[in-house]
Backbone and ligand atoms as CSV (ligand in chain L), in Angstrom:
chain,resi,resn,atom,element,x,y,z
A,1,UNK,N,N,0.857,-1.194,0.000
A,1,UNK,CA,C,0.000,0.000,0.000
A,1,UNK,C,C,0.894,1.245,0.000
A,2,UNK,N,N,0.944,2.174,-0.659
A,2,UNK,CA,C,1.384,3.330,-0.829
A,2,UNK,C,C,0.621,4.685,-0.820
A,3,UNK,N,N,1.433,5.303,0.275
A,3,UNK,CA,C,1.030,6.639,0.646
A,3,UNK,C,C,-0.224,7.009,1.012
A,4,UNK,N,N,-0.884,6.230,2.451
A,4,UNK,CA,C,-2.266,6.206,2.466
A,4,UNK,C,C,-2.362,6.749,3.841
A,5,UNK,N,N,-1.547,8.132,3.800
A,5,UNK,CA,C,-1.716,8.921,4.938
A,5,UNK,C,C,-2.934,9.751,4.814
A,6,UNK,N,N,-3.938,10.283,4.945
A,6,UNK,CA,C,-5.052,10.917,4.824
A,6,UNK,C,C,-5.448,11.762,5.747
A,7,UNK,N,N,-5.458,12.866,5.719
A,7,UNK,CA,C,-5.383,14.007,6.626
A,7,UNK,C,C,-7.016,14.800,6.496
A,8,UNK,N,N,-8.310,14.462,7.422
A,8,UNK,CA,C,-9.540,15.267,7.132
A,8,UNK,C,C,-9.713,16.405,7.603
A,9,UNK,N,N,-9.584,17.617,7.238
A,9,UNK,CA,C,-9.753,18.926,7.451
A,9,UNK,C,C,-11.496,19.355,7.410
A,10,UNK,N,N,-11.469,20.954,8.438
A,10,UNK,CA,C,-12.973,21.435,8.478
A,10,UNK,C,C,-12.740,22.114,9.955
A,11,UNK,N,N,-13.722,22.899,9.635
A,11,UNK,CA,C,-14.012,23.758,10.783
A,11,UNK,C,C,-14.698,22.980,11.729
A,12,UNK,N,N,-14.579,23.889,12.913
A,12,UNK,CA,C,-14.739,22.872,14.098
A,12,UNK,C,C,-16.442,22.380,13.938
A,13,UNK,N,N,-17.242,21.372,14.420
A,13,UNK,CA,C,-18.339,20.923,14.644
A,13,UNK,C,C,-18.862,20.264,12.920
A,14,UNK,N,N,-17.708,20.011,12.074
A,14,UNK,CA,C,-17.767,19.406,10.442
A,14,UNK,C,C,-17.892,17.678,11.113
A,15,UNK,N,N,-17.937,17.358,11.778
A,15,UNK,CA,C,-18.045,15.977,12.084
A,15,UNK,C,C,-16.910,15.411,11.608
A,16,UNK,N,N,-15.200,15.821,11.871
A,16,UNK,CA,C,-14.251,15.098,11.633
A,16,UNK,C,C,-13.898,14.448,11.633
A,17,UNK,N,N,-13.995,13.882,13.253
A,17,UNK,CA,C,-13.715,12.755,13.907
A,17,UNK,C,C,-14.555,11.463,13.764
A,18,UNK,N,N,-15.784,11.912,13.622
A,18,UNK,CA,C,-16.844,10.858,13.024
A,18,UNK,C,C,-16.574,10.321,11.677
A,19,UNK,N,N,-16.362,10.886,10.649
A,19,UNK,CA,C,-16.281,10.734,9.719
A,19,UNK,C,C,-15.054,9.736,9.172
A,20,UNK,N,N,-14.172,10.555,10.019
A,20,UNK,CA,C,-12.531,9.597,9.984
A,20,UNK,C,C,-12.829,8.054,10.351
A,21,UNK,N,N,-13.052,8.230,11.580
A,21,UNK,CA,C,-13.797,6.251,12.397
A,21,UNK,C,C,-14.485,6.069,11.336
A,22,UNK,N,N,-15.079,6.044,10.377
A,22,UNK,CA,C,-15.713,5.331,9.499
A,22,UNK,C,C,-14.577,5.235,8.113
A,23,UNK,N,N,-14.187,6.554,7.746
A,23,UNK,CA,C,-13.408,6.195,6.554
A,23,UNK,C,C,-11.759,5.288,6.988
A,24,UNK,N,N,-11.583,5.382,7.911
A,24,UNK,CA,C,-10.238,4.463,8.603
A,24,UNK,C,C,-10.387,3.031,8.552
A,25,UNK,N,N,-11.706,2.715,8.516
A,25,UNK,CA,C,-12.270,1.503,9.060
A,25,UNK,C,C,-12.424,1.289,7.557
A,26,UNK,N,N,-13.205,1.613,6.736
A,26,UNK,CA,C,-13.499,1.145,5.390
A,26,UNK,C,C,-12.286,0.929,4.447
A,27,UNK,N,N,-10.761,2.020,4.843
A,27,UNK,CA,C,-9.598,1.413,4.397
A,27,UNK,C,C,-8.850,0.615,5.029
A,28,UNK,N,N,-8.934,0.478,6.018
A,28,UNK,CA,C,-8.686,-0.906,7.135
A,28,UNK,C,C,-7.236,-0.112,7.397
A,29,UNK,N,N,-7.264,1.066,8.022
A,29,UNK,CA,C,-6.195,1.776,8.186
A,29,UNK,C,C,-6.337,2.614,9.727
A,30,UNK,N,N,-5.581,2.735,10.903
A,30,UNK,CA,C,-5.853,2.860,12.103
A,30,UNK,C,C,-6.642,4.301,12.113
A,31,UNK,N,N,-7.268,4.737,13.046
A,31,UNK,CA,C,-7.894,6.352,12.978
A,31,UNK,C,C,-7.215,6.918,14.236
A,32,UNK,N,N,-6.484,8.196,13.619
A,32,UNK,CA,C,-5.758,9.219,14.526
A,32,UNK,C,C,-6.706,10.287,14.607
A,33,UNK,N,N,-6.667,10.501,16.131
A,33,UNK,CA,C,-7.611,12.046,16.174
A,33,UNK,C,C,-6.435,12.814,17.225
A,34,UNK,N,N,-6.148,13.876,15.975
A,34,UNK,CA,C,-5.005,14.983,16.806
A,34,UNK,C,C,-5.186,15.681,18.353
A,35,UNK,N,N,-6.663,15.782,18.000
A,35,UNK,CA,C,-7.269,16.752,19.553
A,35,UNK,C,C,-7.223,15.359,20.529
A,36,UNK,N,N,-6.928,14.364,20.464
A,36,UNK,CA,C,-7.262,13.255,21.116
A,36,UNK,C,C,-5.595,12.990,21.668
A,37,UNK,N,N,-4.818,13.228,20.761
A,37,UNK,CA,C,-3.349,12.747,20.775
A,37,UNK,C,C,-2.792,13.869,22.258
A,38,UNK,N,N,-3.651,15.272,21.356
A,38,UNK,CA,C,-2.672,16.282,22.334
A,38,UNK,C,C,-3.128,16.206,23.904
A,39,UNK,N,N,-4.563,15.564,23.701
A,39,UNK,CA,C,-5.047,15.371,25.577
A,39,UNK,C,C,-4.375,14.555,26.102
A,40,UNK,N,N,-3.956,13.737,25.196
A,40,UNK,CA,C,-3.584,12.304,26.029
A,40,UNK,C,C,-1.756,12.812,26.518
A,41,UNK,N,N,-1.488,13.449,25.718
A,41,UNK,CA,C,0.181,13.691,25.556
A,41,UNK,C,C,0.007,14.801,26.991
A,42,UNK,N,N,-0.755,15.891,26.809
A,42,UNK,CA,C,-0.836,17.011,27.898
A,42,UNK,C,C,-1.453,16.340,28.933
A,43,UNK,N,N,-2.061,15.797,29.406
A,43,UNK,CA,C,-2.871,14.746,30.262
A,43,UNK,C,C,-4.110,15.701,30.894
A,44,UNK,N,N,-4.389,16.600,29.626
A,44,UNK,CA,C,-6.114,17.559,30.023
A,44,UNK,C,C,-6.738,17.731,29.048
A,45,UNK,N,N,-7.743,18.129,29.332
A,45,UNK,CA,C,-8.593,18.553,27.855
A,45,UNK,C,C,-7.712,19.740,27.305
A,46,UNK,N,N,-8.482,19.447,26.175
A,46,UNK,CA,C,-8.427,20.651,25.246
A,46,UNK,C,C,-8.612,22.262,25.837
A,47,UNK,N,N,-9.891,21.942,26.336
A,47,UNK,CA,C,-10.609,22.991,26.876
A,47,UNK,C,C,-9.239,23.452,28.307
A,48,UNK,N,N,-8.927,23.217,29.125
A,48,UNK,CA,C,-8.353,22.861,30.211
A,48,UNK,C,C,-6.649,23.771,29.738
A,49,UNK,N,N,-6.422,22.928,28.624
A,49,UNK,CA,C,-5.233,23.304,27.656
A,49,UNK,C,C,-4.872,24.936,28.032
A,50,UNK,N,N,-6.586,24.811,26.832
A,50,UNK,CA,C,-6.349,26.471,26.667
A,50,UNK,C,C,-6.259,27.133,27.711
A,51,UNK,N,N,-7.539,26.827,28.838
A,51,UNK,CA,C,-7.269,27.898,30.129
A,51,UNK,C,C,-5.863,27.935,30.910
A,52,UNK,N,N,-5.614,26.934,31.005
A,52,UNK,CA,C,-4.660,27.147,31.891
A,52,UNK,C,C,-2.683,27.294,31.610
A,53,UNK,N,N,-3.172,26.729,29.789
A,53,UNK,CA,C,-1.468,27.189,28.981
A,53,UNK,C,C,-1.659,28.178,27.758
A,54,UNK,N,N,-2.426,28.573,27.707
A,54,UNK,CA,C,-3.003,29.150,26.492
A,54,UNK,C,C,-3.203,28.913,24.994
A,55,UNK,N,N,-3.652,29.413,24.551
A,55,UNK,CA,C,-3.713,28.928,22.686
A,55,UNK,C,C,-2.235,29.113,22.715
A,56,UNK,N,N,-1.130,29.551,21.773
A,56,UNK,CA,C,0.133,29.761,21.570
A,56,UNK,C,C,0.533,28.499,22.052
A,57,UNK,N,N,0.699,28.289,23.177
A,57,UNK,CA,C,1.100,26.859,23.812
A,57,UNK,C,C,0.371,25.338,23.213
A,58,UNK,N,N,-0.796,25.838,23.456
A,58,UNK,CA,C,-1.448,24.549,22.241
A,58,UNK,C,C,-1.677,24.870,20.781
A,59,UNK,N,N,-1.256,25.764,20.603
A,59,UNK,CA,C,-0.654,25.626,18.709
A,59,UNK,C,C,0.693,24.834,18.743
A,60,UNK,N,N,1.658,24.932,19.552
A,60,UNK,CA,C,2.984,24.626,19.243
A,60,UNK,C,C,3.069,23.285,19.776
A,61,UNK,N,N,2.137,22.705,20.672
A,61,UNK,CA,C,1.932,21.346,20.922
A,61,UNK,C,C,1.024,20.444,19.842
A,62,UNK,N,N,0.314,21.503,19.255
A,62,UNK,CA,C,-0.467,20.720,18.104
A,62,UNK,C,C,0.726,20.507,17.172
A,63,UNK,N,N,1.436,21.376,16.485
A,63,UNK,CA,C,2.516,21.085,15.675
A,63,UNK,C,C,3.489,20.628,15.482
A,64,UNK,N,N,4.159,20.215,17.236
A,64,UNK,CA,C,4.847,18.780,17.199
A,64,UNK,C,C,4.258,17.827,17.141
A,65,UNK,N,N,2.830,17.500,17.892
A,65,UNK,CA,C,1.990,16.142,17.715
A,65,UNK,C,C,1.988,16.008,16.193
A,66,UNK,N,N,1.911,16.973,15.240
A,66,UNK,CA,C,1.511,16.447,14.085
A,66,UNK,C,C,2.314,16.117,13.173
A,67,UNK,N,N,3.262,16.379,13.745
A,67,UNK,CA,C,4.815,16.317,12.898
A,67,UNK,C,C,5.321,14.377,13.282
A,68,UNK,N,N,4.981,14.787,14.534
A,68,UNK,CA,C,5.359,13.453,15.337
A,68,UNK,C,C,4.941,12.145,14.893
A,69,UNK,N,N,3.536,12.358,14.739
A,69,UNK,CA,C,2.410,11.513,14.386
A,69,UNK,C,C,2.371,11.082,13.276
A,70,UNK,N,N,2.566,12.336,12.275
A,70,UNK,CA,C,2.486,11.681,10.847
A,70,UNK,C,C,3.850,10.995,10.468
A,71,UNK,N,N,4.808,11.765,10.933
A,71,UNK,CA,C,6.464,10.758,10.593
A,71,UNK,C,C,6.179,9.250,11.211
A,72,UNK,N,N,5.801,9.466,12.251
A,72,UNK,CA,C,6.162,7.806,12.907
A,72,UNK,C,C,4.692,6.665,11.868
A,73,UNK,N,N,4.187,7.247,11.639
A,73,UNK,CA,C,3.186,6.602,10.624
A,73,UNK,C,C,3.475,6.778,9.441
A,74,UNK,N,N,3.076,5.421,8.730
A,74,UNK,CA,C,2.696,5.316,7.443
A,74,UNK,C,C,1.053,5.668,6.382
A,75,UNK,N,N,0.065,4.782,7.409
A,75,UNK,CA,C,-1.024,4.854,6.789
A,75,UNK,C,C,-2.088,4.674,8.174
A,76,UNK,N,N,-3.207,5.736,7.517
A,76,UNK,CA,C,-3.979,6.356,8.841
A,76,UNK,C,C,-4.827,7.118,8.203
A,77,UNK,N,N,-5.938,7.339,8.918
A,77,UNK,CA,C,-6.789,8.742,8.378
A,77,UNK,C,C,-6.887,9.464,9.557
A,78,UNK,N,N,-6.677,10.567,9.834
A,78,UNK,CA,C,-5.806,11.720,10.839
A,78,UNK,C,C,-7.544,12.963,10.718
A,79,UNK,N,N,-7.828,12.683,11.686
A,79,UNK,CA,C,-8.977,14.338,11.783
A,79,UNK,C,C,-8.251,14.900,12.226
A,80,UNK,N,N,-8.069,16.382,11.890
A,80,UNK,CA,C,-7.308,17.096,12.256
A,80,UNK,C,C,-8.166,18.324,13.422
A,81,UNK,N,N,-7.794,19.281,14.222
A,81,UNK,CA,C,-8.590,19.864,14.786
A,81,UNK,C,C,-8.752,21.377,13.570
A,82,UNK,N,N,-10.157,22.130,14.170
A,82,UNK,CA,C,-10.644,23.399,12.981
A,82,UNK,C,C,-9.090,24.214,12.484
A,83,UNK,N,N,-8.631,24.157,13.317
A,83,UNK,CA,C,-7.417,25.468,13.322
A,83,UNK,C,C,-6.296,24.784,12.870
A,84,UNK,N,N,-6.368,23.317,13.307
A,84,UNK,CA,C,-4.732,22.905,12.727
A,84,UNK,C,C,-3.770,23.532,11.586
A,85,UNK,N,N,-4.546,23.242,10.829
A,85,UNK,CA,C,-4.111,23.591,8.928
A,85,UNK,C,C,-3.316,24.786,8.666
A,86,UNK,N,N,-4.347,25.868,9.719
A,86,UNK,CA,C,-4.029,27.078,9.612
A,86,UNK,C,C,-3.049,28.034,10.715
A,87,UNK,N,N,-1.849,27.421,11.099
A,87,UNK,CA,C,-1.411,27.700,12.087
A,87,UNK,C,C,0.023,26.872,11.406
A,88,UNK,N,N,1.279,27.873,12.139
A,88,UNK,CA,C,2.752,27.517,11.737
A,88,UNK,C,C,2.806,27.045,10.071
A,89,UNK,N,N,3.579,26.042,9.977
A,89,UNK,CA,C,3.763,25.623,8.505
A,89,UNK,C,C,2.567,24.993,8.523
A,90,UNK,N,N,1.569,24.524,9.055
A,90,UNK,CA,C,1.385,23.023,9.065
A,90,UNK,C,C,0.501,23.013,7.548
A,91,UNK,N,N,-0.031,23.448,6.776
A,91,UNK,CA,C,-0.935,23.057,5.497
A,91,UNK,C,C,0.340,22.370,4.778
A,92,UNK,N,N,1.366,23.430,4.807
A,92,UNK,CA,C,2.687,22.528,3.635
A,92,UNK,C,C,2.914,20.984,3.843
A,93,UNK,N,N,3.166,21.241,5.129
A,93,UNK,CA,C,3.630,19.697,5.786
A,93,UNK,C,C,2.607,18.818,5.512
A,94,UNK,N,N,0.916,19.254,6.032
A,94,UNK,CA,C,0.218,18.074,5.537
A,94,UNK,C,C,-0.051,17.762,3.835
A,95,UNK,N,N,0.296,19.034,3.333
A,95,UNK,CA,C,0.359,18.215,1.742
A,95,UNK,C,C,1.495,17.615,1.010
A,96,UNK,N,N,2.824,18.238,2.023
A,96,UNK,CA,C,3.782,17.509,1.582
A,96,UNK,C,C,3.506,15.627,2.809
A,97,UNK,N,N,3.006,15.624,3.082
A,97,UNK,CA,C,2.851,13.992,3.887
A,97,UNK,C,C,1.489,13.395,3.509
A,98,UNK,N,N,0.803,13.575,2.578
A,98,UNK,CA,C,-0.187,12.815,2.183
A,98,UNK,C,C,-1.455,13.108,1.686
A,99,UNK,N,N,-2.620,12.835,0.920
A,99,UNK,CA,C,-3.924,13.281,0.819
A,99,UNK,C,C,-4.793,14.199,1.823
A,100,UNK,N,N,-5.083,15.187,1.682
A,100,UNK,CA,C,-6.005,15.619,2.622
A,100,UNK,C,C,-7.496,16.119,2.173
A,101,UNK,N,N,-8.862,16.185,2.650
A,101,UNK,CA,C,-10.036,16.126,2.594
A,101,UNK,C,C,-10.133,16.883,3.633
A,102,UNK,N,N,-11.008,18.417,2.742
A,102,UNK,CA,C,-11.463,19.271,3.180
A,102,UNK,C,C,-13.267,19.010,3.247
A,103,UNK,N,N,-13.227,18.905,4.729
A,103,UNK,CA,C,-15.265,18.965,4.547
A,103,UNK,C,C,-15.508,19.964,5.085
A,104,UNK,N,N,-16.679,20.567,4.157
A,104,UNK,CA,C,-16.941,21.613,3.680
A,104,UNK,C,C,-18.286,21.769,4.546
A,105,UNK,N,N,-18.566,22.716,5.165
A,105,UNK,CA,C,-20.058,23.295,5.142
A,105,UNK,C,C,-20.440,24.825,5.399
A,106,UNK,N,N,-21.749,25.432,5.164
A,106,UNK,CA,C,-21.466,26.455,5.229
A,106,UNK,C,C,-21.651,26.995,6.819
A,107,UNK,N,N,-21.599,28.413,6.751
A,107,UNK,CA,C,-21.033,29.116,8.290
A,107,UNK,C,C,-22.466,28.580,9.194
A,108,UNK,N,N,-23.839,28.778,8.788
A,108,UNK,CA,C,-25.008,28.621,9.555
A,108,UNK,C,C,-25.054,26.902,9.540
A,109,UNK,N,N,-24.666,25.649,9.029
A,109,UNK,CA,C,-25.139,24.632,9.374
A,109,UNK,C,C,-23.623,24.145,10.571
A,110,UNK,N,N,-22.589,24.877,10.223
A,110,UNK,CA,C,-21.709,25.101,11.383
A,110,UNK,C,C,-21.972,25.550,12.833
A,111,UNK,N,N,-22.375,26.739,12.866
A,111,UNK,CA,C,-23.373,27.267,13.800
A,111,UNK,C,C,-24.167,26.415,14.074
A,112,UNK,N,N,-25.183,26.164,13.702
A,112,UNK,CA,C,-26.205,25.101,14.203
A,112,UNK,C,C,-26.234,24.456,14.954
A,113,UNK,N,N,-24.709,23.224,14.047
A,113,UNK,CA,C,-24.565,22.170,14.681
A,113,UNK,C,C,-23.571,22.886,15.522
A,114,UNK,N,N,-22.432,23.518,16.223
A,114,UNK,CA,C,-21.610,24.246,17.406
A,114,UNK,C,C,-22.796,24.543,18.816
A,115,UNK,N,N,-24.161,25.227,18.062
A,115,UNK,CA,C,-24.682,25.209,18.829
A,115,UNK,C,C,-25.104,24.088,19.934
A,116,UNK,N,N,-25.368,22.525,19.355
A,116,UNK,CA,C,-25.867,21.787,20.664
A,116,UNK,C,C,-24.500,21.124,21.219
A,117,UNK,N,N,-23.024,21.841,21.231
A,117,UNK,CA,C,-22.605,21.219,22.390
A,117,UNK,C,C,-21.094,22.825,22.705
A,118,UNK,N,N,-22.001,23.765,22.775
A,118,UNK,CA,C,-20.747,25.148,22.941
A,118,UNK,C,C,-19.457,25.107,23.811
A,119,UNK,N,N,-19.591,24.305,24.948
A,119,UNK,CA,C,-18.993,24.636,25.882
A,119,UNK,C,C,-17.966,23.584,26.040
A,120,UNK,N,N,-18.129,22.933,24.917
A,120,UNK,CA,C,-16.730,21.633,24.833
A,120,UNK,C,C,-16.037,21.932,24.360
A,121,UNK,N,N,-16.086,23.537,23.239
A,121,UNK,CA,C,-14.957,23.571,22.866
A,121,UNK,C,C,-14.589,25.816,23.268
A,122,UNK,N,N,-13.083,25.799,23.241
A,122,UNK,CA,C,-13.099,26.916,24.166
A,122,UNK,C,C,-12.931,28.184,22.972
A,123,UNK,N,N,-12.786,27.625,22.058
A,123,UNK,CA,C,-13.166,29.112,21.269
A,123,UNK,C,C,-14.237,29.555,21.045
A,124,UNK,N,N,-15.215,29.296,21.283
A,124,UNK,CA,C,-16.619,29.584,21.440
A,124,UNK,C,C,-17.417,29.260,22.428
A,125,UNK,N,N,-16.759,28.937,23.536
A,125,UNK,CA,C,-17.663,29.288,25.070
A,125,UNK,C,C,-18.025,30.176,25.110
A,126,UNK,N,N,-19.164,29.969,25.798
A,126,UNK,CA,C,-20.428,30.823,26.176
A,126,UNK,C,C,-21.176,31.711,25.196
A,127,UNK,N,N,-20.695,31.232,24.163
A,127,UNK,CA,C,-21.594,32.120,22.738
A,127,UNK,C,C,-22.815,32.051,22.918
A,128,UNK,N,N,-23.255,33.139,22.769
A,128,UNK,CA,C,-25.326,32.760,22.365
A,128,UNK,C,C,-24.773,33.185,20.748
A,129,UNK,N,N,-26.266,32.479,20.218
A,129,UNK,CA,C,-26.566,31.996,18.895
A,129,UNK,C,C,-26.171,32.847,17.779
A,130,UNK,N,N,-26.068,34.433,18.007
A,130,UNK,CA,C,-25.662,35.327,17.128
A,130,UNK,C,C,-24.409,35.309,17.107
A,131,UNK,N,N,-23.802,35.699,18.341
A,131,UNK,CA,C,-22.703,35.823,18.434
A,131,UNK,C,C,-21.427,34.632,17.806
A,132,UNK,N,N,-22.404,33.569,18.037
A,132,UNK,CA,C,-21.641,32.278,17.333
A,132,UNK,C,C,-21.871,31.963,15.788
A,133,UNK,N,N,-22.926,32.369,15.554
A,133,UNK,CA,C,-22.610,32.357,13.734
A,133,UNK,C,C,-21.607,33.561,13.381
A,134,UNK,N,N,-21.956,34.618,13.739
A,134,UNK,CA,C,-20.891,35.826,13.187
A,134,UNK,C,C,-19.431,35.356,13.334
A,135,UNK,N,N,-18.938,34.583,14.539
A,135,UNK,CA,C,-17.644,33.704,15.142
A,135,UNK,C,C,-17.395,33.262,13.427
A,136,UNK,N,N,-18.975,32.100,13.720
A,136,UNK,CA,C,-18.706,31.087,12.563
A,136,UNK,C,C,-18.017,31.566,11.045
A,137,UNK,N,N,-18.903,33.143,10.316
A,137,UNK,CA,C,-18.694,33.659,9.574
A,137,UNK,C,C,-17.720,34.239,9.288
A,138,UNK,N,N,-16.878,34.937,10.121
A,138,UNK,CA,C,-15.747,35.219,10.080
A,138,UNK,C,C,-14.562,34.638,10.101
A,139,UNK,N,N,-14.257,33.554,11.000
A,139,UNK,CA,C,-13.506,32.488,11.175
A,139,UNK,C,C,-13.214,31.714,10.084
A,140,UNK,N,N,-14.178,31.510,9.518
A,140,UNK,CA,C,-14.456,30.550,8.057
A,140,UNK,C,C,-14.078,31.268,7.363
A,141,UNK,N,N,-13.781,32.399,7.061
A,141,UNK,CA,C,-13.418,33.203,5.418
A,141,UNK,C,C,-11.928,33.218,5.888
A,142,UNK,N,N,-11.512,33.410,7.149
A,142,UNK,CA,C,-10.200,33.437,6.902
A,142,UNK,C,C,-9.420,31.826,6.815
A,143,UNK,N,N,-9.995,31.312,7.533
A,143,UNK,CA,C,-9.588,29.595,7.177
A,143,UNK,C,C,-9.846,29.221,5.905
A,144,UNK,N,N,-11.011,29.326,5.302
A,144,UNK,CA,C,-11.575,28.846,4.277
A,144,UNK,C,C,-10.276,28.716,3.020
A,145,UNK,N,N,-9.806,29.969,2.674
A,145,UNK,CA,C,-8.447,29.762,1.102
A,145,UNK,C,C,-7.210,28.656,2.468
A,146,UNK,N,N,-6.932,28.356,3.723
A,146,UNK,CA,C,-6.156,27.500,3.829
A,146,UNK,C,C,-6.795,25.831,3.542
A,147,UNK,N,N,-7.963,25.945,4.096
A,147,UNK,CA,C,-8.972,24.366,3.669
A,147,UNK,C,C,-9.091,24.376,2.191
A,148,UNK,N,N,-9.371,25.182,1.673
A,148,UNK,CA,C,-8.886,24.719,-0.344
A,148,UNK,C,C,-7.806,24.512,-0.688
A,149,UNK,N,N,-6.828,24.756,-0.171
A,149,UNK,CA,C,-5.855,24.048,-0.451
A,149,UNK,C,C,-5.486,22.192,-0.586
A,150,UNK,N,N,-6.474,21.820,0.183
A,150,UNK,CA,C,-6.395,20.359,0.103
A,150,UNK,C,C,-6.773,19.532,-1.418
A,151,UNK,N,N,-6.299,18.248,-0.878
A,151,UNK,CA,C,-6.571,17.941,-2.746
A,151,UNK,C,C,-7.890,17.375,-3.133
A,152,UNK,N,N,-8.722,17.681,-2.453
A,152,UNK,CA,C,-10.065,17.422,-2.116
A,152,UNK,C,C,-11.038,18.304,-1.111
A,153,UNK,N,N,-12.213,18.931,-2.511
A,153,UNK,CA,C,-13.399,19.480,-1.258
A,153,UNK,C,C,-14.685,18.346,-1.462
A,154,UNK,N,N,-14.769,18.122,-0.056
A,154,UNK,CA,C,-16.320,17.682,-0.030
A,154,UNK,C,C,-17.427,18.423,0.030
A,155,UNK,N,N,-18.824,17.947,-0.248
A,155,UNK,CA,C,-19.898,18.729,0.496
A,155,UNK,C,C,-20.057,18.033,1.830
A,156,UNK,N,N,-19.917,18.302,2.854
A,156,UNK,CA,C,-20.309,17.583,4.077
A,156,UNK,C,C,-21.763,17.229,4.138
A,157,UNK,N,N,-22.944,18.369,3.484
A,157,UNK,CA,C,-24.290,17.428,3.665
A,157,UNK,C,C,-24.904,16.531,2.602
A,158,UNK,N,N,-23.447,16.439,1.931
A,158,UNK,CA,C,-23.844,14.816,0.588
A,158,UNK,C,C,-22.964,13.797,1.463
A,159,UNK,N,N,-21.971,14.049,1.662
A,159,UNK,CA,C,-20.877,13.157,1.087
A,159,UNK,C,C,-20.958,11.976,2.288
A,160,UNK,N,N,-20.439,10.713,1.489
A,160,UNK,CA,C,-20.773,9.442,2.707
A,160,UNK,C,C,-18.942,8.841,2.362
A,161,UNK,N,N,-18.848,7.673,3.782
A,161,UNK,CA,C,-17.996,8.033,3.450
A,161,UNK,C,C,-17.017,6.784,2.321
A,162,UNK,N,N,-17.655,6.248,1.888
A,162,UNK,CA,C,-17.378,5.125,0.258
A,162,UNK,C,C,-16.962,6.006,-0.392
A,163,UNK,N,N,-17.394,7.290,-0.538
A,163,UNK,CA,C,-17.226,8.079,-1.635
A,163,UNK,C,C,-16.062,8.596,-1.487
A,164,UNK,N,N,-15.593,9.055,-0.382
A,164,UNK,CA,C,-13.866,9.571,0.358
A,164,UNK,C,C,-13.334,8.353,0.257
A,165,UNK,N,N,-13.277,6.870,0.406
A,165,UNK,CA,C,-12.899,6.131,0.198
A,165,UNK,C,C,-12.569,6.046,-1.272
A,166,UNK,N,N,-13.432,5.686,-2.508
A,166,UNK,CA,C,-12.834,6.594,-4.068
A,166,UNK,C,C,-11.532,7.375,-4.006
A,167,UNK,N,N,-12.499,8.743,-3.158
A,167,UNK,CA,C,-11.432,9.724,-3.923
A,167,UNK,C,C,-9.257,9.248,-3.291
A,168,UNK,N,N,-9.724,8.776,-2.060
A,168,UNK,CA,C,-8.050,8.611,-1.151
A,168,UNK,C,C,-7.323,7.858,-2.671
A,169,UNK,N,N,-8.290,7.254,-3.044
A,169,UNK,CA,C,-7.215,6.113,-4.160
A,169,UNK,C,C,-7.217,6.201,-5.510
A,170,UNK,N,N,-7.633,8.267,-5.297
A,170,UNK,CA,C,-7.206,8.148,-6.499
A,170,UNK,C,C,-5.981,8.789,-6.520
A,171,UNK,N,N,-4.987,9.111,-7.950
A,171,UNK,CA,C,-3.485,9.091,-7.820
A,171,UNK,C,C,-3.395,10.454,-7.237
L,1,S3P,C1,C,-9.968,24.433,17.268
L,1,S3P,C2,C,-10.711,23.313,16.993
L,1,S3P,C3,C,-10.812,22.186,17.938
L,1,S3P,C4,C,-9.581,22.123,18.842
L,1,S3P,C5,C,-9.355,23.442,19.506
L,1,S3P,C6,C,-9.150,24.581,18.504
L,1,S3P,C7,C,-9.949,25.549,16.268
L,1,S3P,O1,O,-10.948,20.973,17.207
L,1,S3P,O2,O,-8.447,21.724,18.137
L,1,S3P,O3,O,-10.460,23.695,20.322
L,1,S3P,O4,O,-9.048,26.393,16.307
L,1,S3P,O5,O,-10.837,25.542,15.376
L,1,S3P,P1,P,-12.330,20.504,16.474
L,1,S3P,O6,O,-12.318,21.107,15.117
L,1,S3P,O7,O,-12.189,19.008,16.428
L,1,S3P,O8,O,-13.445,20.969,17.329
């Protein structure tokens, strides 16, 4: 098997991690979840992370985990967290180390879905509903030209995941 590192990109609440456990499993390839790597490595949440080392500190821990992670691996499908991509080198690195899949949705079905669980994640604690789409809207235009960069956009409210399975194999 060759080069079946697979890296899924998206703003936060794109169902990354869900999506990965299914497409990992359908290539019979292990599933890495980065936000999962850095709790386990920091021994706190995410949330926890931020309060008490700040973002800066968990950007630069996200970017050795991912450096780390993808070298010591061969083949994997990797959710990445909303911000990864867009922070230090890391978009180069993940296209220089393998396929990546951008899922796509727009700012209000983002919102939506952010809305039924806010407080799990800390860039948008304690938002009420306006305040968190405008988050959503803004956030997304500046991420958005780093997530096209991947060699693949999905629609997140088509796409299943046989069909990401296709696209990983193609050249
Ligand atoms: C972040 C997204 C989160 C997590 C952290 C920062 C972001 O991951 O890495 O809270 O900057 O968008 P999910 O996209 O899995 O929620």
């Amino acid at each position: 098997m060759s080069n079946s590192r697979v890296f899924l990109l998206g703003f936060m609440g794109a169902g990354k991690t869900t999506l990965a456990r299914k497409l990992a499993q359908q290539l019979n390839v292990p599933c890495l979840d980065l936000d999962g790597i850095i709790e386990e490595k920091e021994g706190m949440s995410i949330a926890r992370i931020f309060e008490q080392r700040g973002e800066d500190h968990f950007r630069k821990v996200e970017q050795a985990l991912l450096h780390e992670t993808t070298t010591n691996n061969e083949h994997f499908v990797m959710a990445l967290g909303g911000g990864t991509p867009c922070f230090h080198n890391n978009m180069e690195f993940i296209k220089a180390m393998g396929k990546s899949i951008y899922l796509k949705y727009n700012a209000g079905i983002l919102a939506s879905r952010l809305m039924q669980s806010p407080n799990k994640r800390p860039l948008i604690k304690g938002m009420d509903k306006e305040t968190l789409l405008r988050y959503v809207e803004e956030t997304l235009k500046l991420r958005e030209p780093v997530y096209l960069q991947s060699n693949f956009t999905v629609d997140g409210t088509k796409t299943k995941p046989n069909q990401l399975v296709q696209l990983t194999q193609q050249a």
